[in-house]
C-alpha positions as CSV (number, residue, x, y, z in Angstrom):
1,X,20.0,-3.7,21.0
2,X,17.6,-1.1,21.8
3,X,16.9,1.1,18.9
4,X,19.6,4.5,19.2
5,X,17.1,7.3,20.7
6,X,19.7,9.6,21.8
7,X,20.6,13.2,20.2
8,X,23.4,15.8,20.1
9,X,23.7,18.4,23.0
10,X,22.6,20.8,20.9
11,X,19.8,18.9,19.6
12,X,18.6,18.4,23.0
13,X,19.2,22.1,23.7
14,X,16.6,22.5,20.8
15,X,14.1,20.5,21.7
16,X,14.1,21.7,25.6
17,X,14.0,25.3,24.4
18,X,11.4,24.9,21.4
19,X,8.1,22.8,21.5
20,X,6.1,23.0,18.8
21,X,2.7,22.7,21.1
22,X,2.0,24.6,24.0
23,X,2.8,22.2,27.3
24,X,0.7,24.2,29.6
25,X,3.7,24.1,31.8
26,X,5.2,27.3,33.7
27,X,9.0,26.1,33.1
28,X,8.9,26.1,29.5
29,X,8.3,28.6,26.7
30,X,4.9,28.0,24.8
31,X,5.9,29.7,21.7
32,X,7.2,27.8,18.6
33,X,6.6,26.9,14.7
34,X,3.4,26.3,14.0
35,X,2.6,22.5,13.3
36,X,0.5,21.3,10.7
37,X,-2.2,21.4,12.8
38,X,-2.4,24.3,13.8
39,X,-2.1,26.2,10.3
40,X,-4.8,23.6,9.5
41,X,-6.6,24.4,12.3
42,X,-6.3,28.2,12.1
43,X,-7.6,28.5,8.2
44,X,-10.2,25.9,8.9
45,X,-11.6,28.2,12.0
46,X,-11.8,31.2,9.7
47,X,-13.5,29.7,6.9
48,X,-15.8,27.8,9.4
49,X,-16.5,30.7,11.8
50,X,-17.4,33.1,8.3
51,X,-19.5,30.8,7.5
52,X,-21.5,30.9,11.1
53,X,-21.0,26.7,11.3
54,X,-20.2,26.3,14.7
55,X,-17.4,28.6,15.2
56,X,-18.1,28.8,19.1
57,X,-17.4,25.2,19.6
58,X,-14.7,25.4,16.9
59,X,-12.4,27.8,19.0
60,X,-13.1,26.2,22.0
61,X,-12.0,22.7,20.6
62,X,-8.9,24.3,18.9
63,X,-7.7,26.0,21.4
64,X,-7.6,23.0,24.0
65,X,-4.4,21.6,25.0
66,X,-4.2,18.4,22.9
67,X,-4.4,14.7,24.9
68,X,-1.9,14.6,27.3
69,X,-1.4,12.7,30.8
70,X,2.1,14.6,32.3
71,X,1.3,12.4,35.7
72,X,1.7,9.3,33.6
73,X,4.7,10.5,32.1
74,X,6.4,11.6,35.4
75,X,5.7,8.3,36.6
76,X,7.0,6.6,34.0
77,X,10.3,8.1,33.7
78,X,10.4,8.1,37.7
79,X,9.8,4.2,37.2
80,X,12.6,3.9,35.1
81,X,14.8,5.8,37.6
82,X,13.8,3.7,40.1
83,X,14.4,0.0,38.4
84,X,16.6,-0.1,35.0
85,X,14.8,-3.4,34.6
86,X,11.5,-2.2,33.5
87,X,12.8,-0.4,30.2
88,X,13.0,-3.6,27.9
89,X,9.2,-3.6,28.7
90,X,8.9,0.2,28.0
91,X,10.7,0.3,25.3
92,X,8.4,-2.3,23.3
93,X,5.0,0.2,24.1
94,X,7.1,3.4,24.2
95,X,9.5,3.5,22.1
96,X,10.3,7.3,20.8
97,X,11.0,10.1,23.1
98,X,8.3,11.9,21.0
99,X,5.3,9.9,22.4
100,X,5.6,12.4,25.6
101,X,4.4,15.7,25.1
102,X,6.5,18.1,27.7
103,X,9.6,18.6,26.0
104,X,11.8,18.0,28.9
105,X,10.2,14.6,29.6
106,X,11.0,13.6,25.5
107,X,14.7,14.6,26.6
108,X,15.1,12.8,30.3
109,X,13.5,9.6,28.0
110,X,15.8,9.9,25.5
111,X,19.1,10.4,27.5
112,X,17.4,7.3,30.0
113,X,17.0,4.8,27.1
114,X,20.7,6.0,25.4
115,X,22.2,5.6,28.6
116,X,20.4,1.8,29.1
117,X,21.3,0.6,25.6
118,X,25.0,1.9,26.2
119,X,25.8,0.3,29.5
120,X,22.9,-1.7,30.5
121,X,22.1,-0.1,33.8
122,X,21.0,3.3,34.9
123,X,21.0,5.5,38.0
124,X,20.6,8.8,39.2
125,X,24.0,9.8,39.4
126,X,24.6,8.6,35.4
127,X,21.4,10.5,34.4
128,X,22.3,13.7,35.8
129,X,26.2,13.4,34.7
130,X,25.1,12.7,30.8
131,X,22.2,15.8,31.3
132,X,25.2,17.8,32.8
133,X,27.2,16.9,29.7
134,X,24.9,17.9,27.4
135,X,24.0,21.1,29.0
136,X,20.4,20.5,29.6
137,X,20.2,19.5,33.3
138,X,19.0,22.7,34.4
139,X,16.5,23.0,31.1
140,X,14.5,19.7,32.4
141,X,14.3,20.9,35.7
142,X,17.6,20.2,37.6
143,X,18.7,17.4,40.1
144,X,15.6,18.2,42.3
145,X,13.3,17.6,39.4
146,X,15.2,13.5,39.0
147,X,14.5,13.2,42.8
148,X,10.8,14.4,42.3
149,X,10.7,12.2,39.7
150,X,12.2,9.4,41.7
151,X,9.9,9.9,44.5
152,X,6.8,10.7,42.7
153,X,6.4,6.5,41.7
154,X,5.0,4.0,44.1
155,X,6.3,0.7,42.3
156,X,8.3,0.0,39.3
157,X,6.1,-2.6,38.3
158,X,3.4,-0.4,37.7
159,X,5.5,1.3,34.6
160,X,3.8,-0.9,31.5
161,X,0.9,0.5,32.5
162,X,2.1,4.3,32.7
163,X,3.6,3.4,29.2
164,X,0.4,2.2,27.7
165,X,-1.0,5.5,28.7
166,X,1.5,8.0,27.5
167,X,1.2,6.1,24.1
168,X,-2.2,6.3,24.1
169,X,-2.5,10.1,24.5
170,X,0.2,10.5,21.7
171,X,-1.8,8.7,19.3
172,X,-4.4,10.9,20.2
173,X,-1.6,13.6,19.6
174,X,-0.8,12.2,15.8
175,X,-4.4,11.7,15.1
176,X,-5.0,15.2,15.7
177,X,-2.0,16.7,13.5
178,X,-3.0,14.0,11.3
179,X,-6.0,15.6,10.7
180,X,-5.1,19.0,10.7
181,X,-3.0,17.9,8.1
182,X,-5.2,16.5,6.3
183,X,-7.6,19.5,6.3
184,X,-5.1,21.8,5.3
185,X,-4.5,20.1,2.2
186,X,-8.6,19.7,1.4
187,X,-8.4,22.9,1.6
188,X,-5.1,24.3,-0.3
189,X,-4.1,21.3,-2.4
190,X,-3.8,21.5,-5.9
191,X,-4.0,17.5,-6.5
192,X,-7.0,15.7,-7.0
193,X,-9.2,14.4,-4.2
194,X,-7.9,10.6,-5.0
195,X,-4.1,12.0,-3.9
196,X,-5.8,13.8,-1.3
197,X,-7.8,10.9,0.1
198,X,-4.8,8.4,-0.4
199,X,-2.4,10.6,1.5
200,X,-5.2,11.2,4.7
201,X,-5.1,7.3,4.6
202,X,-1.4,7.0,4.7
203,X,-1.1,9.1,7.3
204,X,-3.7,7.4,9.7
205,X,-1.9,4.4,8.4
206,X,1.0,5.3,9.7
207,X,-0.5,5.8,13.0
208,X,-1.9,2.6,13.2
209,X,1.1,0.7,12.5
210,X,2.3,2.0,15.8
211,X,0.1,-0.5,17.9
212,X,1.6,-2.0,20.7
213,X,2.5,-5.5,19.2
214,X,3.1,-8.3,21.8
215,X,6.8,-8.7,21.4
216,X,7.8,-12.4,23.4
217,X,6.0,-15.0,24.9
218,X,7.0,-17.6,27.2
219,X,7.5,-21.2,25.9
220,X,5.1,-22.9,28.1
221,X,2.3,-20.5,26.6
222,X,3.3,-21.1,23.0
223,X,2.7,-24.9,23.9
224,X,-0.3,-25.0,25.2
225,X,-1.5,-22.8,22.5
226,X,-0.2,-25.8,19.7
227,X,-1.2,-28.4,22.1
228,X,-4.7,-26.7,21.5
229,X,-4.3,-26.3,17.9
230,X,-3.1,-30.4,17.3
231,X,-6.4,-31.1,19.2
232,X,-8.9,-28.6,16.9
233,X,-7.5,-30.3,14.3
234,X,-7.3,-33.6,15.1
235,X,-9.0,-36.1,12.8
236,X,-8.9,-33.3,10.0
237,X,-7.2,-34.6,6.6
238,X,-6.1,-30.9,5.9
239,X,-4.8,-27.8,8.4
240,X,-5.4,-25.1,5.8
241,X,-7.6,-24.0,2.6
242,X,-8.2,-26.6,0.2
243,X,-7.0,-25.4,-2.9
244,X,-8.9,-28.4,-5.2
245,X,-6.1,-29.3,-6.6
246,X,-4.7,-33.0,-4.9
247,X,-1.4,-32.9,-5.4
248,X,-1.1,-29.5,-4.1
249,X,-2.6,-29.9,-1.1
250,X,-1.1,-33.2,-0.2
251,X,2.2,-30.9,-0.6
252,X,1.3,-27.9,1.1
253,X,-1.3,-29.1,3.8
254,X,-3.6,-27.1,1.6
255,X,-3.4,-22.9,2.0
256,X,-1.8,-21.7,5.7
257,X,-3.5,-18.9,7.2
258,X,-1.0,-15.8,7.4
259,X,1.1,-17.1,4.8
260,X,2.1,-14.8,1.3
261,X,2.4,-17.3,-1.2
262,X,3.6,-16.5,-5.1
263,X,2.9,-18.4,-8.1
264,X,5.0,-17.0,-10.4
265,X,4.9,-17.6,-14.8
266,X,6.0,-16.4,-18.2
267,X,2.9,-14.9,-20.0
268,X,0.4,-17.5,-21.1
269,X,1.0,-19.8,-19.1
270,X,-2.2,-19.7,-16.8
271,X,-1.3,-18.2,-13.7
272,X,-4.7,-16.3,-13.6
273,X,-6.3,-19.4,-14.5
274,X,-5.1,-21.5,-11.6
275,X,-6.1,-18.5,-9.3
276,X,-9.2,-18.6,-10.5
277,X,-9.8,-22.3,-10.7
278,X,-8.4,-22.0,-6.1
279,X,-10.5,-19.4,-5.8
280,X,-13.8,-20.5,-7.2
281,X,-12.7,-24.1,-5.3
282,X,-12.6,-22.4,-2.0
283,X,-15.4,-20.5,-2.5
284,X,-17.7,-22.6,-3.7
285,X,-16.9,-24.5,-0.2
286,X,-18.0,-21.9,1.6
287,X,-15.1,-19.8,2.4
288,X,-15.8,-16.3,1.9
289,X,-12.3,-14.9,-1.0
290,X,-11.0,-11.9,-2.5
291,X,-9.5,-11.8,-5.9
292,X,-7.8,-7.9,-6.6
293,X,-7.4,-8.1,-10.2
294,X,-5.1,-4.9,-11.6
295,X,-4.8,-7.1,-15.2
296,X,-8.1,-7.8,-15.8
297,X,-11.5,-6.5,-15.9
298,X,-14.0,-8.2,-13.7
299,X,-16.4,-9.1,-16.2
300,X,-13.9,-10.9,-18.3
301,X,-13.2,-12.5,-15.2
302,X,-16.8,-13.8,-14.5
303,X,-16.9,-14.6,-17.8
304,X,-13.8,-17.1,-17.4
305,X,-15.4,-18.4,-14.0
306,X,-18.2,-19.0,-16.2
307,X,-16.6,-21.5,-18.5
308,X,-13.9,-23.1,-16.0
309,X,-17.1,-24.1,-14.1
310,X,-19.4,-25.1,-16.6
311,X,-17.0,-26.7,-18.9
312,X,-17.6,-24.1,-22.2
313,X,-15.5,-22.8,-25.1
314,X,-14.4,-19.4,-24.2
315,X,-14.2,-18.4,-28.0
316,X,-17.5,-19.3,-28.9
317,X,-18.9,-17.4,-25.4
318,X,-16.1,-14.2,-26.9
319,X,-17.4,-14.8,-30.7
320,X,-21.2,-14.8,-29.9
321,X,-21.0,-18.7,-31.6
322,X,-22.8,-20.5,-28.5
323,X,-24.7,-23.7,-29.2
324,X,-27.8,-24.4,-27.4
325,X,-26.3,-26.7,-25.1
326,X,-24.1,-24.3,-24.0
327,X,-27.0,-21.7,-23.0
328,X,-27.9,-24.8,-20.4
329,X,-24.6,-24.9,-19.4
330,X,-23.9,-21.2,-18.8
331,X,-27.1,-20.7,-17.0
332,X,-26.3,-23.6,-14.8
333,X,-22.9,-22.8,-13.6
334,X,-24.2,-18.9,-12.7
335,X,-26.7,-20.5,-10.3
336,X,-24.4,-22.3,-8.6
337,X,-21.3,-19.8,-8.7
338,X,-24.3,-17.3,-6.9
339,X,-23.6,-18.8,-4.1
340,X,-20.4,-18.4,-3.5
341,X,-18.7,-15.7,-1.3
342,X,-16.7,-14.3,-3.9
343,X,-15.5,-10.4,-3.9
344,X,-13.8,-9.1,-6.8
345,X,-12.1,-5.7,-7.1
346,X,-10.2,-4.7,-10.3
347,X,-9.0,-1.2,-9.2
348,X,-6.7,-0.7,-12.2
349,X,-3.2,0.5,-10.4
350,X,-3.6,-0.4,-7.0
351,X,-1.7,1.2,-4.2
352,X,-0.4,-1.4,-1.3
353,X,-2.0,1.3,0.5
354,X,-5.4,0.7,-1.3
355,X,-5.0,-2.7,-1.0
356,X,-4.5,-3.2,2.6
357,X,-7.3,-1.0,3.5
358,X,-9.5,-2.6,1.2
359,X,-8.6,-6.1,2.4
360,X,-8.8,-4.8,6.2
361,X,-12.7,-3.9,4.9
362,X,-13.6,-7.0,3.5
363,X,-11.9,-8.9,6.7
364,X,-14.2,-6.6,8.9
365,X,-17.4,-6.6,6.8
366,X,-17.5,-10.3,4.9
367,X,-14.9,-12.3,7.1
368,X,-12.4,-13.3,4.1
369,X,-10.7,-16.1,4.3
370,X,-8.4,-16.0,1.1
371,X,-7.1,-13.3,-1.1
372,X,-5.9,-13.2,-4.7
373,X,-3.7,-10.3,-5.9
374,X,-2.8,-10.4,-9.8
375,X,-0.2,-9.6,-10.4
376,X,2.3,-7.8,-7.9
377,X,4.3,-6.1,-11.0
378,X,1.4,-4.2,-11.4
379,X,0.8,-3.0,-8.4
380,X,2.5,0.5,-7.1
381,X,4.0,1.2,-3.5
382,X,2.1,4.7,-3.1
383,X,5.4,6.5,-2.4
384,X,8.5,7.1,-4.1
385,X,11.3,4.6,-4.6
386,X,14.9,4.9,-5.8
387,X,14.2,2.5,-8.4
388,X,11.7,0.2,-9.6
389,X,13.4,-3.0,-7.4
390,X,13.0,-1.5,-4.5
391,X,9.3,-0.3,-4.8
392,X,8.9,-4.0,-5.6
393,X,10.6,-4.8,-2.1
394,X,8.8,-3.2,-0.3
395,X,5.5,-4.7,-1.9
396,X,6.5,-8.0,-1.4
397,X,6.9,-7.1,1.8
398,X,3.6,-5.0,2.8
399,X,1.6,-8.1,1.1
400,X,3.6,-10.7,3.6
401,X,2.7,-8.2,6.5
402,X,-1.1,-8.1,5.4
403,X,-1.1,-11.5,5.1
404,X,0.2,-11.8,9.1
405,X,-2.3,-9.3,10.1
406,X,-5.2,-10.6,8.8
407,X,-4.4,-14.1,9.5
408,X,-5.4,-15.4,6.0
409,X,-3.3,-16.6,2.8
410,X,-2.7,-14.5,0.3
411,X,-2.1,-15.7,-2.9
412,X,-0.1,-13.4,-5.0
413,X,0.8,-13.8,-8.9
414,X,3.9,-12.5,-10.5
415,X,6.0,-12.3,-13.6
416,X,9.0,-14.1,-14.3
417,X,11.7,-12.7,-16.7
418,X,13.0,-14.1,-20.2
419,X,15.7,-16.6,-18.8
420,X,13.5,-19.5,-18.8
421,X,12.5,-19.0,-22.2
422,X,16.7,-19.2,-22.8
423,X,17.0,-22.4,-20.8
424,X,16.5,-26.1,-22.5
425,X,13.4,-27.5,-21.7
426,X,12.5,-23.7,-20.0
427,X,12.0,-24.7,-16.9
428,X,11.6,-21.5,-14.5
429,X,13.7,-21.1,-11.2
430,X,13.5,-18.8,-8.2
431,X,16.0,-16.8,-9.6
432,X,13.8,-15.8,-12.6
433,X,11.4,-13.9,-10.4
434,X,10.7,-10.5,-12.0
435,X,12.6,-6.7,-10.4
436,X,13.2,-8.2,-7.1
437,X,15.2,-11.2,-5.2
438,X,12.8,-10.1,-1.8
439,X,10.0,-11.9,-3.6
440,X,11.5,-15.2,-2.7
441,X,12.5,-13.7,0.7
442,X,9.3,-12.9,1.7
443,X,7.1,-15.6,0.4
444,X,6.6,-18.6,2.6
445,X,6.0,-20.6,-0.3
446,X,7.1,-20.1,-4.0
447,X,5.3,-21.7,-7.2
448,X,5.7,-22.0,-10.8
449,X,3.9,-23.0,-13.8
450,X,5.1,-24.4,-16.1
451,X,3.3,-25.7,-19.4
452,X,6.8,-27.4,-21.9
453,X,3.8,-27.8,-24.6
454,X,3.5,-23.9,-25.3
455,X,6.9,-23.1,-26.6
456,X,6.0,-26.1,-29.2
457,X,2.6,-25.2,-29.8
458,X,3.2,-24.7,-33.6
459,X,6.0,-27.4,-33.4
460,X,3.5,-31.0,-35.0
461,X,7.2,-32.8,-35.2
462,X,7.5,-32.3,-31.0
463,X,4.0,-32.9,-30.7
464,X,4.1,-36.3,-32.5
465,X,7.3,-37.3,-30.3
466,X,6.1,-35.8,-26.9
467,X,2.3,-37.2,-26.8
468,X,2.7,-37.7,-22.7
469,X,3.4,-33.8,-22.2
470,X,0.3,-32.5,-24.6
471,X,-1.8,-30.8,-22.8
472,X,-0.2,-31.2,-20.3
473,X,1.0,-28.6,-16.9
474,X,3.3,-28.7,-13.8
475,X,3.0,-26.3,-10.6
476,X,7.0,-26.3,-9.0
477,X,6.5,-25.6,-5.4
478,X,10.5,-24.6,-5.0
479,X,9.7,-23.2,-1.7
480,X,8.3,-24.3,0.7
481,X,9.2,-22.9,4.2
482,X,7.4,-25.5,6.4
483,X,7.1,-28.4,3.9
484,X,8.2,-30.0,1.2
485,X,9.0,-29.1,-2.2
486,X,7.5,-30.9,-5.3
487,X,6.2,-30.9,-9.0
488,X,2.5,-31.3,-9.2
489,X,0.9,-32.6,-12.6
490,X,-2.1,-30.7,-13.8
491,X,-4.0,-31.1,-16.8
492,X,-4.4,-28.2,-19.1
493,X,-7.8,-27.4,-21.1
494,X,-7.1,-24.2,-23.3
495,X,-11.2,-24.2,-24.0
496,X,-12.4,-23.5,-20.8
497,X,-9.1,-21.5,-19.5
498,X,-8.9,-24.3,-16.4
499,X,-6.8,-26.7,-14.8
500,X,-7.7,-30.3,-13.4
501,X,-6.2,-32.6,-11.9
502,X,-5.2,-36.2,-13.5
503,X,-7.9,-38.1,-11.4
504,X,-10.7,-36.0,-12.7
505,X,-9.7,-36.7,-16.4
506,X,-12.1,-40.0,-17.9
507,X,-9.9,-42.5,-19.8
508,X,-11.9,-40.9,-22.9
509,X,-10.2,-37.6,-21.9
510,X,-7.4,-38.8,-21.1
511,X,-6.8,-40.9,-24.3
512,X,-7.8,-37.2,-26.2
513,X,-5.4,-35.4,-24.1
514,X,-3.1,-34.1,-26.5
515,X,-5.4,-32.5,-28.7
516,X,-6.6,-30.3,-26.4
517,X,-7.3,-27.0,-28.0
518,X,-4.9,-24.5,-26.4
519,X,-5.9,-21.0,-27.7
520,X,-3.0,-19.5,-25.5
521,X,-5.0,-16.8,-23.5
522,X,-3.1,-15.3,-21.2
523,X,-2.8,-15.0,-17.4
């Protein structure tokens, strides 16, 4: 159904009789409340104009009429009149009475798309009936104005592209009060300039959003388009990221572009660890990655990548106790991690604001082709929220949007509560995911690790009995919306913070397994 547009009588009444711009337009009162831009724009002109920096131009530029295009917008409505069967296609480029800027225009639109939505057709006699209802016939100009209107179109087919101009000019429109917004509060606000700053981004944010987003194609498009993707990838072993890990990708098809993915753990069990060990994978391939860390500092982060990739003890690199084969082996792997296109930002309480615009940055400037967010609890929505679930709602589902936008997967970690640790053999479910069931909602595909040797750690009776599962990790893909689900076995070394796979473990390693230092660092 198309989304409800229409408003009381006296609402319409209102809006007919007060616009908060002046239209320019003889048959309608210019005066009104001041917008934001306006206050904005009057404070800024005084302070600018006392200052003698360019207060001439200033004025001139303030007091223009803002963007507008009222033949577009009479031939758009007039379009509408003409053919009801144009306003599905309207309505997904146009879709608020507000975009027009003459107040009776934002009124005829309205009543037009209520009317449409109510009873699936529309004429002239129904439009001046419901305007005669309401009492505003005469305010928008009368029954001559609807035959003007009527008249003043040459084809109905030529209304998407009316409608892509009368949105244009009212994000010009927003932009501008944006702005003046914007100014008003660098100039009166009492918050710092981060809140200042965050809020201007919001705003143009906001704008933004409003796009034009192509809402339908055809079926015989969509298949050329996939016949054209099967050939691209034909003879390729994998359609998406490699994530170095086998059994993952032989699972997953390796990482989907435009997919939110969560790998979700109890504390300690290595969640920032396998991140890091996909990360530094893809990178090191040549795929250019993101990692926004809001637990972790990025030094202690290097300083894992470090030891994951050149095989050293973490404590002795944290206690100063290197040998001298380790200098070799530190130099070593920072040569070769050098080269890879890795960006790390650990912005400590990160907006999804922040993050989106950061992300958008790095797409534009480095061409990312992977991002890393740990962990979502962490993060904050940048507005307020009836509770913390909810915040975490609508998280989940900005990082799934960013993810779609940007065409890339996003790899997001996250907490899971206490009820595994309840559970025999603690094995974590879905249902364990931390303030919010919309995680699982969201997420195209839903992980867990799992290490059954940690909760035993300082059990030797277990150890003794359970030699197979020392050292020893599982990644439970429990969702997986276009594949399978699994268990995939990983091998844990607690020195180096990394994961391996079983293939790349020697039968010397392999025979050592279980007495594999674990030194239970977190993440």
């Amino acid at each position: 159904m198309v989304e409800e547009l229409s408003s009381s009588s006296e609402d319409r009444r209102k809006l007919v009789s007060c616009q908060s711009m002046t239209t320019g337009d003889s048959n309608f009162p210019s005066s009104g409340p001041a917008s934001g831009f306006e206050k904005a724009s009057r404070k800024s002109k005084d302070d600018l104009e006392s200052s003698g920096i360019g207060g001439r131009d200033l004025s001139r530029l303030i007091e223009a009429l803002p963007p507008h295009a009222p033949g577009a917008e009479m031939s758009l409505l007039g379009a509408m009149l003409w053919d009801h069967t144009v306003i599905p296609e309207v309505i997904g480029i146009v879709s608020s009475g507000s975009d027009f800027y003459r107040a009776s225009h934002q009124v005829l639109f309205q009543t037009m798309i209520d009317l449409y939505d109510r009873n699936g057709s529309l004429d002239g006699e129904q439009l001046t009936q419901r305007l005669s209802d309401d009492g505003v016939l005469d305010e928008v100009g009368g029954v001559d104005y609807l035959v003007t209107l009527a008249e003043s179109v040459p084809s109905a087919s030529n209304a998407p592209y009316y409608a892509r101009i009368v949105r244009e000019k009212a994000t010009l429109r927003e932009l501008i009060e944006a702005s003046g917004t914007t100014l008003m509060e660098a100039h009166t606000s009492s918050e710092d300039a981060q809140i200042v700053l965050e809020q201007a981004e919001q705003r143009i944010f906001k704008i933004a959003q409003k796009r034009e987003h192509a809402s339908s194609q055809d079926l015989g498009s969509l298949l050329d388009e996939a016949i054209k993707a099967i050939e691209a990838n034909d003879g390729q072993t994998m359609g998406g990221l490699p994530s170095g890990f086998k059994g993952l990708d032989e699972l997953t098809n390796g990482l989907q572009s435009g997919e939110m993915l969560i790998l979700a753990a109890r504390p300690s069990m290595g969640k920032t660890a396998v991140a890091l060990n996909i990360i530094e994978h893809a990178s090191m391939a040549g795929h250019p990655c993101a990692f926004f860390s809001l637990e972790m500092g990025r030094h202690q982060l290097v300083q894992r990548l470090i030891c994951a990739r050149g095989s050293i003890d973490s404590q002795r690199l944290r206690r100063n106790m290197l040998r001298a084969e380790d200098f070799s082996k530190i130099f070593a792997a920072c040569e070769e991690l050098k080269k890879a296109p890795l960006y790390i930002d650990d912005t400590p309480g990160l907006s999804l604001l922040q993050l989106r615009s950061k992300a958008r940055r790095m797409k534009e400037r480095f061409g990312i082709k992977f991002l890393v967010i740990d962990y979502l609890q962490l993060m904050n929505s940048g507005t307020r929220s009836e509770s913390r679930q909810l915040e975490v709602s609508e998280m989940s589902r900005g990082v799934k949007a960013m993810a779609r936008e940007l065409d890339i997967p996003v790899l997001c970690l996250s907490q899971l509560n206490r009820a595994a640790e309840q559970r025999e053999g603690h094995r974590p479910r879905m249902s364990d995911l931390r303030e919010s069931g919309s995680i699982e909602q969201d997420a195209d595909v839903v992980m867990m690790l799992h290490r059954e040797e940690y909760y035993y750690r300082h059990d030797p009776d277990w150890l003794a009995a359970n030699p197979d599962k020392a050292g020893m990790g599982e990644i439970i893909i429990a969702k997986q919306r276009n594949g399978p689900t699994g268990t995939v076995q990983l091998v844990w070394d607690g020195a180096s913070t990394k994961y391996k796979d079983l293939s790349e473990l020697s039968s010397d390693e392999d025979f050592s397994r279980g007495s594999v230092t674990d030194y239970g660092i977190s993440g």
